[in-house]
C-alpha positions in Angstrom: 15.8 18.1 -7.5 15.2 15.1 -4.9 12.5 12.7 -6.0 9.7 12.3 -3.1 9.5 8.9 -1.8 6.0 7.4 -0.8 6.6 4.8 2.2 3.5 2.7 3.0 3.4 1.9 6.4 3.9 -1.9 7.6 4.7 -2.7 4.5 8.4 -3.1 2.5 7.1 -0.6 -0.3 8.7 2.6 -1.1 7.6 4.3 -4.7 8.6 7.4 -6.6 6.1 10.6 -6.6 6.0 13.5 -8.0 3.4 16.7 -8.3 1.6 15.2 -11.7 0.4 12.2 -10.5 -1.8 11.3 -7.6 -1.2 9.0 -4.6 -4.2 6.7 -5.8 -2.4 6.3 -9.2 1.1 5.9 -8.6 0.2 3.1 -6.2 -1.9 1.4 -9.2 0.6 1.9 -11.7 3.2 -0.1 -9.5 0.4 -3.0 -8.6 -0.2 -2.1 -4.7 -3.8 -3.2 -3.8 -5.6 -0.5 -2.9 -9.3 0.0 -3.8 -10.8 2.2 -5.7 -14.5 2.2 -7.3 -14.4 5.4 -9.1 -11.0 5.6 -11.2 -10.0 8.6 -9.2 -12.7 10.8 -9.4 -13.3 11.1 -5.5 -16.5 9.8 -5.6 -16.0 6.5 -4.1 -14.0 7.1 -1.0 -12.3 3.8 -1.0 -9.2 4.8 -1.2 -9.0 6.2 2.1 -5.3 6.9 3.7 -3.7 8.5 6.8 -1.0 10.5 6.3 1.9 9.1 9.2 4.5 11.8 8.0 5.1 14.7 5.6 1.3 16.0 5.3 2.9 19.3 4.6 4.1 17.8 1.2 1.0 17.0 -0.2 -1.2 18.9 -2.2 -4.4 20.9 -0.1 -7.5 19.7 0.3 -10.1 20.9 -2.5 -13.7 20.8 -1.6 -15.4 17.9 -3.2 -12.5 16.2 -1.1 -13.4 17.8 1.7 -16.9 16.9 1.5 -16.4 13.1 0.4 -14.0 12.8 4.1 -16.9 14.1 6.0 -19.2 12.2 4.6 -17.1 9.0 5.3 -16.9 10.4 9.1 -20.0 10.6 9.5 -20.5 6.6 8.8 -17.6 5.8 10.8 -14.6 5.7 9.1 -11.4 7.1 10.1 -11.1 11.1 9.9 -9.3 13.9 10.6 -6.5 15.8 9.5 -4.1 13.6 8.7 -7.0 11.0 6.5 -7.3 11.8 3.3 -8.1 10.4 -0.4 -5.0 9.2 -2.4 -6.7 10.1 -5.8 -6.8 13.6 -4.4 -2.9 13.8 -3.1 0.2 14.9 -4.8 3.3 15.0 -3.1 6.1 17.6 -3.7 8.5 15.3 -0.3 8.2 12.5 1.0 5.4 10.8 2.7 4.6 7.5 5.2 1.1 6.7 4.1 -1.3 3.7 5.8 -3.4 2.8 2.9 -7.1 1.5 4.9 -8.6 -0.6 2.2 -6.9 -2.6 0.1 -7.8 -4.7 -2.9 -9.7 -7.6 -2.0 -9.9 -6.9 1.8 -11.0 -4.4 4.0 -8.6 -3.3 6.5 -9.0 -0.7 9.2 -5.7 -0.8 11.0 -2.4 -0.4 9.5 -2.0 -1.7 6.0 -0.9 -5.5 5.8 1.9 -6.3 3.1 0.3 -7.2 0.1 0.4 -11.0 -1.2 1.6 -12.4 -4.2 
């Protein structure tokens, strides 16, 4: 069986996914920047992505994801179908994600390569 690959997009980084292990934590285990507050609980909403490609790989929305995204929306971040919370994601193919907020910086466009 094919590994899924996680692109991040604007960025050189490719990692390996698989269905046990959320975006959110696969990105901290290989020291990519993004924020979180919450350890993956999706509380904090920081970890905010857009989905570029291969949203049919990831896992469904659940409620309490569902319900943090709205809330988000409705202060003005980014939203709609293709946004979601890495700590809530799985992916089963491969995915182009744009990771919103990384460590240390808040970014609101595509995600910048991370420095040293």
């Amino acid at each position: 069986m094919k590994i899924p690959k996680i692109s991040i997009y604007g960025t050189p980084h490719v990692f390996d996914g698989n269905l046990t292990t959320s975006i959110l934590n696969i990105l901290l285990r290989n020291d990519f920047p993004i924020q979180t507050i919450c350890g993956g609980r999706a509380e904090c909403g920081k970890d905010l992505i857009r989905v570029r490609s291969g949203q049919r790989f990831l896992s469904a929305r659940k409620d309490r994801e569902n319900r943090i995204l709205k809330e988000l929306a409705d202060r003005g971040h980014p939203s709609g179908p293709d946004v979601r919370l890495a700590c809530q994601c799985y992916v089963h193919g491969d995915v182009e994600i744009e990771v919103f907020n990384l460590a240390g910086k808040r970014k609101d466009g595509p995600a910048a390569t991370p420095g040293p």
